[in-house]
Structure formats: structure tokens, C-alpha cells
C-alpha positions as CSV (number, residue, x, y, z in Angstrom):
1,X,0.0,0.0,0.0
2,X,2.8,2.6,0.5
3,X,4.0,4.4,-2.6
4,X,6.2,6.5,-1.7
5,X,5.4,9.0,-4.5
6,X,2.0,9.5,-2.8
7,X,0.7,13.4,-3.2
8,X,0.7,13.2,0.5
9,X,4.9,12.6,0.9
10,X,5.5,14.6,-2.0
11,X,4.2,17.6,-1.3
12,X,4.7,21.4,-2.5
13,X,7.4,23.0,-0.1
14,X,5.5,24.5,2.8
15,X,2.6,22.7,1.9
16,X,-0.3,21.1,4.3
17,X,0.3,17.8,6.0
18,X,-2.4,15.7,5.2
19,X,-4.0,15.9,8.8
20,X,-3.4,20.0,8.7
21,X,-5.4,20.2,5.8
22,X,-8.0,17.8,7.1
23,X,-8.6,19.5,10.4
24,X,-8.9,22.9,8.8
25,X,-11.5,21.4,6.0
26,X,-13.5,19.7,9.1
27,X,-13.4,23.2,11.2
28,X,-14.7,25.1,8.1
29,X,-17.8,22.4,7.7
30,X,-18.5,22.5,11.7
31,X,-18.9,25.7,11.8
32,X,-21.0,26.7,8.5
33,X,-23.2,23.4,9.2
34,X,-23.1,24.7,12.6
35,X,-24.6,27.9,11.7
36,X,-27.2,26.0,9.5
37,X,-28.5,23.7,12.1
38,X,-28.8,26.7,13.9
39,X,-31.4,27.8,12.3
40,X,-32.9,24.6,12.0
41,X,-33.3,23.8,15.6
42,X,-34.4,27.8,15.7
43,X,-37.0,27.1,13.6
44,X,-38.5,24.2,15.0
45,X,-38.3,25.6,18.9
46,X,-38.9,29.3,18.4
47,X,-38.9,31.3,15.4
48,X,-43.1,30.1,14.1
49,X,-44.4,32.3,17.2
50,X,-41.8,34.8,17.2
51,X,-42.0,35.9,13.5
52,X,-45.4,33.9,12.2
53,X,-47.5,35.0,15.3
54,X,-50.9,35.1,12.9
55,X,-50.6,31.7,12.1
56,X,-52.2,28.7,13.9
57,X,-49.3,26.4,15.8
58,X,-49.1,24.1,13.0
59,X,-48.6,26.7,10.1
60,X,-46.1,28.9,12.5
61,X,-44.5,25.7,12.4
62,X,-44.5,24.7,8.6
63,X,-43.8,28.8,7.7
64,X,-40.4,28.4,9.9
65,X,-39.7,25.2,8.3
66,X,-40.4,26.9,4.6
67,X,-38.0,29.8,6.0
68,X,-35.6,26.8,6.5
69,X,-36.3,25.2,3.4
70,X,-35.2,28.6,1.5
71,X,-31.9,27.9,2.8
72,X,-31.6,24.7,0.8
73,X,-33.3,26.4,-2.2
74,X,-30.4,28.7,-1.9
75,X,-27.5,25.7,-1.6
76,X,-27.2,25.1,-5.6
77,X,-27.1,28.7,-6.2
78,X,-23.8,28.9,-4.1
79,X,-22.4,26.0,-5.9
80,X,-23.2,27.2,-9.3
81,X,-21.5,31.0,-8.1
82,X,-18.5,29.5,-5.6
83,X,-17.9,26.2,-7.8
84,X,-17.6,28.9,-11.0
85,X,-14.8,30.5,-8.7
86,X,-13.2,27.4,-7.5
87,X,-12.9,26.1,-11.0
88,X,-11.2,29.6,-12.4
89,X,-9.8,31.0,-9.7
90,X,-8.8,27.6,-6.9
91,X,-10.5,26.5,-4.2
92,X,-8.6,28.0,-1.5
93,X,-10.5,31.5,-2.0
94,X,-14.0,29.2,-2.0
95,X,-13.0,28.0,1.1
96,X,-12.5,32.2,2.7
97,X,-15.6,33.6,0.9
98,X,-18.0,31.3,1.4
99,X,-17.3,31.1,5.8
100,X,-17.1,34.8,5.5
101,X,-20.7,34.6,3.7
102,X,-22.0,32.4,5.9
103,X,-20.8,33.6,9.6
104,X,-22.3,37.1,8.6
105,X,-25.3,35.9,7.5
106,X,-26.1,33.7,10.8
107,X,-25.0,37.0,13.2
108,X,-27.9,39.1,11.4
109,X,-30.0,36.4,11.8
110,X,-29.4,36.7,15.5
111,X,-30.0,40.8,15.4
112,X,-33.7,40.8,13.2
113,X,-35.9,42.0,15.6
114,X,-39.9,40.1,16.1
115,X,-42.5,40.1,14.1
116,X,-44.4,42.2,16.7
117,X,-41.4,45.0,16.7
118,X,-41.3,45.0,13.0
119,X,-44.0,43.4,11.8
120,X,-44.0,41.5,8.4
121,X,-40.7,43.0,8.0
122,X,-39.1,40.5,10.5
123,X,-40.2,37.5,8.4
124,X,-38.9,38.5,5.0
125,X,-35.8,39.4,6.9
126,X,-35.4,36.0,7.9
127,X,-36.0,35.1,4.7
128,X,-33.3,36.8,2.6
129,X,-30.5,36.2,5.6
130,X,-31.3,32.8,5.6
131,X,-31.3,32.5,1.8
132,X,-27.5,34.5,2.3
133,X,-27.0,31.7,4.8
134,X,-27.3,28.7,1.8
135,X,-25.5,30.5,-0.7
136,X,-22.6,30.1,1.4
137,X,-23.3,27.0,2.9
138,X,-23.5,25.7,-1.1
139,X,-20.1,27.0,-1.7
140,X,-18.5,25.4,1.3
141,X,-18.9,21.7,0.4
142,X,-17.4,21.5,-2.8
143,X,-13.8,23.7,-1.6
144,X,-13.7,21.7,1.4
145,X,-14.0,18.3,0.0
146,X,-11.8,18.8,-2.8
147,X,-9.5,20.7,-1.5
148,X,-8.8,17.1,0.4
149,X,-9.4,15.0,-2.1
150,X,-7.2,16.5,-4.2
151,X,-4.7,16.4,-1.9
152,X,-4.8,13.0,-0.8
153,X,-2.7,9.5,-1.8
154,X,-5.4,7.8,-4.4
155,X,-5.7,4.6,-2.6
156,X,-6.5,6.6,0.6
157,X,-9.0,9.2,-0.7
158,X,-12.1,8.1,0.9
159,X,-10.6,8.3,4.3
160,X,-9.0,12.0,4.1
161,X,-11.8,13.5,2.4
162,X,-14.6,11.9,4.4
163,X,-12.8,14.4,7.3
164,X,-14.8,17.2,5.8
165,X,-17.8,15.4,5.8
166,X,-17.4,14.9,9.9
167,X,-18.3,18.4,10.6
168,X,-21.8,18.5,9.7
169,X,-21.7,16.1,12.8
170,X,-19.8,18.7,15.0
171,X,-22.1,21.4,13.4
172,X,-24.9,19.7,14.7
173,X,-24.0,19.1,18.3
174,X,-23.0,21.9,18.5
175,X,-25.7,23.8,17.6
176,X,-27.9,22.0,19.4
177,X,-25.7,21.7,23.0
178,X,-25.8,25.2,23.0
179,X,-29.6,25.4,22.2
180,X,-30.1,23.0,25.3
181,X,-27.3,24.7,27.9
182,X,-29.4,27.8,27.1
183,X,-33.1,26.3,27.3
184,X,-32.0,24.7,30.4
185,X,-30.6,27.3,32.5
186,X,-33.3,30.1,30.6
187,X,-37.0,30.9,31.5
188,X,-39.2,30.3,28.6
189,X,-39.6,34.2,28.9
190,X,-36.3,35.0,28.5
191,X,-35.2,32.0,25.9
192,X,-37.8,33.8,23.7
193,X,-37.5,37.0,23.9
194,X,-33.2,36.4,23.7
195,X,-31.5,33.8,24.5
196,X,-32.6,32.2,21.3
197,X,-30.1,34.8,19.6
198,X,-27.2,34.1,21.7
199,X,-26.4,30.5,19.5
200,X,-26.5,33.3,16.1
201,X,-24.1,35.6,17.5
202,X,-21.3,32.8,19.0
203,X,-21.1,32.0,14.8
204,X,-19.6,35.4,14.2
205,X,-16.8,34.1,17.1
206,X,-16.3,30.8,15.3
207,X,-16.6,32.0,11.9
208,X,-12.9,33.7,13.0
209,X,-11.4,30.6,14.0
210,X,-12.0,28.9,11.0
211,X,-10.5,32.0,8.6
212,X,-7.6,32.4,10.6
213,X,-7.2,28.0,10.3
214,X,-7.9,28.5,6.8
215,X,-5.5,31.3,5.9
216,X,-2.7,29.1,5.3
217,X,-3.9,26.6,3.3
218,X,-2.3,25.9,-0.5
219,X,-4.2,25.7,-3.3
220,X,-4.8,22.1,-4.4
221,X,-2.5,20.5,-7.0
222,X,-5.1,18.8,-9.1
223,X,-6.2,22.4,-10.2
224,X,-2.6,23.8,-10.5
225,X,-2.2,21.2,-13.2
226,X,-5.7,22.5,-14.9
227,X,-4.1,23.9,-18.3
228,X,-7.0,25.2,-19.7
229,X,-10.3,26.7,-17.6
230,X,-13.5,26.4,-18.0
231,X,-14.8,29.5,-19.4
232,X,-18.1,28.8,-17.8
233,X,-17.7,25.9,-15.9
234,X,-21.8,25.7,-14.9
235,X,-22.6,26.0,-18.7
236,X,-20.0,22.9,-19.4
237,X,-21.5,21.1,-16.8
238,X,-25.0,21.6,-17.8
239,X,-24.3,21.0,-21.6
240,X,-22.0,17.6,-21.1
241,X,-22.5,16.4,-17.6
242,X,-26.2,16.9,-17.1
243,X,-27.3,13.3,-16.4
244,X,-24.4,12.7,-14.1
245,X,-25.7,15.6,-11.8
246,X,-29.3,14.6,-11.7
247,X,-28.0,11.1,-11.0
248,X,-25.7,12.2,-8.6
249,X,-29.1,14.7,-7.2
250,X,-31.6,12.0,-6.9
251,X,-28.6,9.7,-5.4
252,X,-27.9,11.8,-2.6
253,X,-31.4,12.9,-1.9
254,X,-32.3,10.0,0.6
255,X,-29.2,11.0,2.6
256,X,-30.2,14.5,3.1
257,X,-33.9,13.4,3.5
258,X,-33.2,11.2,6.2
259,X,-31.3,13.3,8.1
260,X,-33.6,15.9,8.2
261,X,-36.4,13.5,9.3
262,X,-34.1,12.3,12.4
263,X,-32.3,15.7,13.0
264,X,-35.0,18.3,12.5
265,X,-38.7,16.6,11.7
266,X,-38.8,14.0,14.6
267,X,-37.7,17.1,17.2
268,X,-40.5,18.8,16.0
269,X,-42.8,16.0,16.5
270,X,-41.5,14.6,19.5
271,X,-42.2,17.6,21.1
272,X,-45.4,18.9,20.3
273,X,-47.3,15.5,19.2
274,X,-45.5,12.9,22.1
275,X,-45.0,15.4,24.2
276,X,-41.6,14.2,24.7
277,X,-39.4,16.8,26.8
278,X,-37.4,18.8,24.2
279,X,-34.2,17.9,26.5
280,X,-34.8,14.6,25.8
281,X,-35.9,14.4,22.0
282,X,-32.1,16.1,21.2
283,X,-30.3,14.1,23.7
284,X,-31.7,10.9,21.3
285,X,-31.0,12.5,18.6
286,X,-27.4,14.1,19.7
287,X,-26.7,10.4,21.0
288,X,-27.2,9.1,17.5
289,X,-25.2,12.0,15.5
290,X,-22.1,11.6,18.0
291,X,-21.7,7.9,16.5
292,X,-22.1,8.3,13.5
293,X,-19.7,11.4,13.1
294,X,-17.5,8.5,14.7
295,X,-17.7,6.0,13.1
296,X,-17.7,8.3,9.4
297,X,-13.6,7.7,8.9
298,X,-14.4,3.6,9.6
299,X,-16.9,4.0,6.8
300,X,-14.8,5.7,4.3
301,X,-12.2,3.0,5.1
302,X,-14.5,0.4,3.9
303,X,-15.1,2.6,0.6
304,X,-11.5,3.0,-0.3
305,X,-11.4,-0.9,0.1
306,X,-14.5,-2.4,-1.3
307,X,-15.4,0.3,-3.6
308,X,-17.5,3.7,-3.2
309,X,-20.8,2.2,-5.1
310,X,-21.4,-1.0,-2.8
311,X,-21.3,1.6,0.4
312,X,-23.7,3.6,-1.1
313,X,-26.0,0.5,-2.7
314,X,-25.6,-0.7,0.6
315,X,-27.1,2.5,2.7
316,X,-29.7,2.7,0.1
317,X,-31.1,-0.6,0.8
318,X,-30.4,-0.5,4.6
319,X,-32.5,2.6,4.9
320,X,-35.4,1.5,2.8
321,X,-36.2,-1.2,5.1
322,X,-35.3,0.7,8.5
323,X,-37.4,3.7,7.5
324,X,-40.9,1.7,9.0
325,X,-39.6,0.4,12.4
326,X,-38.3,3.7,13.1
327,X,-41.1,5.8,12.7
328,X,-42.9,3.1,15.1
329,X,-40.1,3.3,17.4
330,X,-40.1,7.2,17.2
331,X,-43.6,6.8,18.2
332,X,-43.6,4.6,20.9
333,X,-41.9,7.8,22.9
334,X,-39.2,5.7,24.5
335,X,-36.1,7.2,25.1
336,X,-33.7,4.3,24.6
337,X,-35.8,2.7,21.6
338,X,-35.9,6.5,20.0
339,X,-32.5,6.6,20.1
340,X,-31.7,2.5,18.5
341,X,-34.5,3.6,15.9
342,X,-32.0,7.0,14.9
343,X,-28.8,5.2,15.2
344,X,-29.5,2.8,12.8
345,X,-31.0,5.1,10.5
346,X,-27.8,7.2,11.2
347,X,-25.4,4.3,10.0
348,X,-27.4,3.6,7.2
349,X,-26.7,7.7,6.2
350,X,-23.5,7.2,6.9
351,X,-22.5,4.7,4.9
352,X,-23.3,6.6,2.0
353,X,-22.1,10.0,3.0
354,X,-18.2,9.1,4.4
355,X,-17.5,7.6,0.6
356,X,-19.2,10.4,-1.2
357,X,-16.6,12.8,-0.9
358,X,-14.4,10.9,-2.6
359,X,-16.9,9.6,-5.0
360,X,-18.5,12.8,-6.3
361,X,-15.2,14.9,-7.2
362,X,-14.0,11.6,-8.8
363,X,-17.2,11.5,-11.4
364,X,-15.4,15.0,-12.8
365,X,-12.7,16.3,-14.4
366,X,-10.7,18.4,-12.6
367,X,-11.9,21.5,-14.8
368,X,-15.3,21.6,-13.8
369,X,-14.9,19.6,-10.5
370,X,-15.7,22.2,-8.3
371,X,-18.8,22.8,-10.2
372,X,-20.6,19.7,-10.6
373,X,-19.5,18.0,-7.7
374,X,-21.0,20.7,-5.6
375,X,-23.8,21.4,-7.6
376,X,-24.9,17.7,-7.5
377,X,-24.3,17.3,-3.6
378,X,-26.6,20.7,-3.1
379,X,-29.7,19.7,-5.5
380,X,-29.7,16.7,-2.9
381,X,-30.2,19.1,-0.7
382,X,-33.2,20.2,-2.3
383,X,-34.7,17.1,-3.2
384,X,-34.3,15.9,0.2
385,X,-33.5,18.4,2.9
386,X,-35.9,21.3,1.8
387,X,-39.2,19.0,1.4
388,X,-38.8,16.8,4.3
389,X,-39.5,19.0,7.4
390,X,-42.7,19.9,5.6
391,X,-43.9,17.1,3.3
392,X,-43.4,15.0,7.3
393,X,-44.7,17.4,9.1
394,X,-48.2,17.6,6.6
395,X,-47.7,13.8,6.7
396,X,-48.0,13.6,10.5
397,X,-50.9,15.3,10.6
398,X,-53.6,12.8,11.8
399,X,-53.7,10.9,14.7
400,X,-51.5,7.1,15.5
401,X,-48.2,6.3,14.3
402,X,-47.0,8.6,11.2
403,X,-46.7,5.4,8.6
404,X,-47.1,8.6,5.8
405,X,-43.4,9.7,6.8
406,X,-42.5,6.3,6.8
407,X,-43.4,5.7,3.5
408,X,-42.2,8.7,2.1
409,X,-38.5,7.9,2.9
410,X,-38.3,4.5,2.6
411,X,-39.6,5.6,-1.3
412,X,-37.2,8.3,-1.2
413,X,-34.3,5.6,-0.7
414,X,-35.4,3.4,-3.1
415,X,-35.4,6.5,-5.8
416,X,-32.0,6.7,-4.4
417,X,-30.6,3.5,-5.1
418,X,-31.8,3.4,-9.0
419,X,-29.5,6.6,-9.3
420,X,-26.7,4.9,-7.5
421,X,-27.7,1.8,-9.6
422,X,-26.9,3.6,-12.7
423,X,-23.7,5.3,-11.5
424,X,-20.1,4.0,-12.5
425,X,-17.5,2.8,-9.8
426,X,-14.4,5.2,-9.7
427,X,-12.3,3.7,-6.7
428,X,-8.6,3.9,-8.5
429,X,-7.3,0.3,-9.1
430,X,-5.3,-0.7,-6.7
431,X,-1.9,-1.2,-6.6
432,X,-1.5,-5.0,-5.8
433,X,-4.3,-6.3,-8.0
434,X,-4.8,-3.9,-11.7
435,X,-8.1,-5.6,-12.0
436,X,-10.6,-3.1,-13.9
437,X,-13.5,-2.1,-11.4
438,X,-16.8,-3.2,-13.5
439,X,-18.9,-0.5,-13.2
């Protein structure tokens, strides 16, 4: 396994070590999913009353989530505008701009006053900052994750760019540890009217650590060897890669769907239909997210051995069938059997999303990389992310066990796995056994 002509021995002078580059990749994700998630939990705790106060519970509710839903709408719109710049320009300056973009966004989010100070003013606010929030947040993936994957030995890829894909995990628990430190030791009073804005400001402070780890970094080599740009690397994309990024789209979609459903959906529904405590809906959820951030490097591993398609095939499948048992288990209300019914549907995600980052920047030529790569990853978003607060939470609506959500994203993975099913493998041969990957 060790060639010692690897990218990762031979490096520029000064350049990254491989675990430099890594932690300053994951720190960047952390803190822009961070400042997403945010929002998210936001949204589903606070914001419907705050800035939707004319609406009955349930539409405050689904207006917040639409508000969150913008964000996504947003993603591919940053990676058509940052991936342009990462495929001209590099994709160090994706990696400044687009935490710059995003910190700023979430600290005005944190500053837009009520609904009854401001009236409809407040909600279109929210609006537009959040929409700032995804344009960012849709530039971020695709510097990050190739700025690693570039970077990286071949026959390790998976492993040191699935590091990026470890901070939407941090993000998350982050987010949502301080969201409970401050609904814990706050009134209700006084976590509405502003302690809820505390968690929006504290990005502005991260947003700083991850410039000044970024500041450093060198600009990748696959993209120094580029000899010729893209002029418009969006318009080559769309004219010769089209399929690939609606494959690549509807591939991704369960992941982002099923996330959503554990992370933001079930929080929502534990709480106001179970009746669950809100402390202990996110420490089940938080519970499941630790280990699968964990355990996202052991998955990669396995995709750099056995392949990046089987993973994903395999997460497909394995959510398709869990998707039943754990909305039953979400609905019994039990702590411990919330919590197995996440985690499973966790590992599932995760099997997919650790080889991904390898997977997705190895579909493209290093030209337009930056481009499709990200613009795939983010119409995932859409197709998954943005609908499934919303399409669950209208699904949910009558009484017993929520079999509609159920349904929904065990279809959802099976969409999923046709696109994978169509995909080619790109794991590099490796060096002991030249055998051709069939794919």
C-alpha cells in the first residue's frame, strides 16, 4: 500500500500535511453546518411564534420550516457561483468567501428584531439572511472536499476527504448543545425574547477561528495542473454532464432526506405531538449523530477498500427497510428505543455520506470539479433536505403512528438507489491487484 510517490509525501514545499489540511476542512464544515443547524433547531423551537405569530401552531410551524427550506433552495445557487470561482480562480478562495458569507449571515440572523417590533418586515428578513446563509453554505462543500481529495494519496481518498464530511456532525451538536445549555438554565420568557439569539451571535466568534485556520492553506495541485479553464464551468456542466448531476441529485437525496427527518422533523414531533421533553428528543437525537460522526472515517475506510458504489448500494437498501420500524419506534416515545430507531438510520446515512466525498469529485474532471461535484451534492439538498420538514410534518398530521413519513422515505431511498444503480465505480485500481473495477 505505500507508494512513496503519494501526493501526501511529495508535497509542494510549505505545503499542508495531510491531517493540517483535514482539520482545517472539518473546522470550516463544523462551523457553517453549525450555523445552519442553527437555524434549523431555531425554527422548530422558536422562530413560528416569534416571527409567524398570525398563524395557527401548526402553520407557524411549517412557515419556519419553509424559511428553513429557503436555505436549501439557496445551496445550488452557491455552488453554481462559488464552484464557477473554484474552478477559475482555486479552491482556496471558495474556502474564505463562502465562511465569511455564511458567519455574517447567521449573526444578522441573530440581530432581526420580532415580528411584533417589525411586523411582516421581520419574516422577510429572515427570509433573505437565511437564503444569504445557503448561498454560502452551497459554496462550502465543494472547496472543502476537494480541497482534500485533491490532496490525498489515491488509494486513501475516501478516508482524508470523508474528514470534511465529519463536521456536519460537529455542526450539529453543537448547535444543538448550545440550544439545550441555554433552554435549560433560561425561562421560557427569557429564551424567547433572547436567549434564542445568543447561539447566532457565538457564529460570528467561530466564523474567526475557521478564517484564521484557513488562511494558510495551499491551493490544491489537481487544479494547478488545470491547463486550460473552463470558461463557464456551470454551462459545461450543464451542456456535457447533465445526467451525471441529476444522478448524482436524486442519489444523494435519501441522505439529506433522512437526516432531516431524524435531526430536524422528529424534534418537532416529538415535542409537540409525544409530548416528549425537548431535552430529551435532542439528547436521542445528539446520542445518535455523536456515532455516526464517529464512526464516518471507519466508513470511508471500507469505501476505499471495497469500492464507493457498494457503500452507497448498501445505505440505500439498509435505509429502505429501516425507515418503518423507526417511525414506530419514534412513536412509541421511549427514550432508549428513539434513540436505537436514529442510530440505525444514522449508520445507514452514513455509509453513503463518508465515501461520497471521494466519490462525487472523482465523477469530474478536474476543470469543472468544483462545479458539478458541488452542484450535484446541493440539488440533494433540495430534493431531500428542503421538502422533508414539511412534506413529514403535513404527513404527520392525523392521529396514531406517522406510517405517511415512513413511506415517504423508505420511497425516497429506493429513488435513491436506482440513481446509485446507474452510477459507474471510480475507486482507483489498486496497486497489488490492476483488475478493472466493473462498473
Amino acid at each position: 500500500m505505500h507508494n512513496s510517490h503519494s501526493p501526501s509525501t511529495e508535497r509542494a514545499p510549505g505545503g499542508p500535511s495531510l491531517p493540517r489540511l483535514a482539520a482545517a476542512s472539518l473546522a470550516g464544515t463544523a462551523i457553517e453546518f453549525y450555523d445552519f443547524f442553527i437555524y434549523g433547531t431555531a425554527a422548530a423551537l422558536v422562530l413560528g411564534p416569534l416571527f409567524f405569530p398570525t398563524f395557527s401552531p401548526l402553520a407557524g410551524t411549517l412557515a419556519a420550516f419553509a424559511t428553513f427550506g429557503v436555505g436549501f433552495v439557496a445551496r445550488p445557487l452557491g455552488s453554481v457561483l462559488f464552484g464557477h470561482l473554484g474552478d477559475r480562480r482555486g479552491r482556496r478562495p471558495v474556502l474564505v468567501l463562502s465562511l465569511l458569507m455564511t458567519g455574517l449571515a447567521t449573526v444578522a440572523v441573530g440581530c432581526v428584531p420580532t415580528f411584533e417590533s417589525i411586523g411582516v418586515a421581520a419574516p422577510l428578513l429572515l427570509l433573505v439572511l437565511r437564503f444569504v446563509q445557503g448561498v454560502g453554505l452551497g459554496g462550502e462543500w465543494g472547496g472543502a472536499v476537494l480541497l482534500t481529495a485533491e490532496h490525498a494519496p489515491p488509494e486513501r481518498r475516501a478516508l482524508w476527504s470523508s474528514f470534511p464530511q465529519v463536521g456536519p456532525s460537529i455542526g450539529f451538536l453543537l448547535a444543538n448543545g448550545v440550544m439545550l445549555t441555554l433552554s435549560a438554565t433560561l425561562t421560557d420568557a427569557q429564551f424567547a425574547s433572547w436567549g434564542w439569539r445568543i447561539p447566532f451571535w457565538g457564529a460570528g466568534l467561530l466564523a474567526l477561528v475557521g478564517l484564521v485556520l484557513r488562511a494558510s492553506l495551499v491551493e490544491s495541485p489537481d487544479f494547478l495542473q488545470v491547463r486550460e479553464h473552463a470558461r463557464v464551468p456551470f454551462v459545461e456542466v450543464a451542456r456535457e454532464h447533465w445526467r451525471l448531476v441529476l444522478l448524482t441529485a436524486g442519489a444523494l437525496a435519501v441522505g439529506y432526506a433522512v437526516f432531516y427527518a431524524v435531526t430536524t422533523w422528529s424534534l418537532a414531533y416529538g415535542v409537540e405531538r409525544l409530548g416528549v421533553s425537548r431535552t430529551v428528543m435532542l439528547a436521542c437525537i445528539m446520542a445518535a449523530v455523536v456515532v455516526k460522526g464517529a464512526l464516518t472515517p471507519v466508513a470511508a475506510l471500507l469505501g476505499d477498500r471495497y469500492g464507493r458504489r457498494p457503500m452507497c448500494l448498501a445505505g440505500c437498501a439498509a435505509t429502505a427497510l429501516w425507515m418503518f420500524p423507526m417511525v414506530a419506534l419514534l412513536a412509541t416515545g421511549e427514550p432508549l428505543l428513539m434513540f436505537f430507531g436514529f442510530l440505525v438510520a444514522m449508520l445507514a446515512f452514513v455509509s453513503m455520506f463518508a465515501v461520497v466525498s471521494a466519490y462525487l469529485p472523482e465523477l469530474y474532471a478536474p476543470r469543472v470539479r468544483c462545479t458539478g461535484a458541488a452542484v450535484g451534492y446541493n440539488l440533494a439538498g433540495v430534493l431531500g433536505g428542503a421538502l422533508t420538514p414539511m412534506v413529514a410534518t403535513a404527513a404527520a398530521r392525523g392521529e396514531g403512528t406517522p406510517w405517511g413519513v415512513a413511506a415517504y422515505l423508505a420511497a425516497m431511498a429506493v429513488l435513491s438507489l436506482g440513481c446509485f444503480a446507474l452510477l459507474p465505480e471510480t475507486r482507483p485500481a489498486r496497486k497489488e491487484v490492476a483488475v478493472p473495477v466493473a462498473g
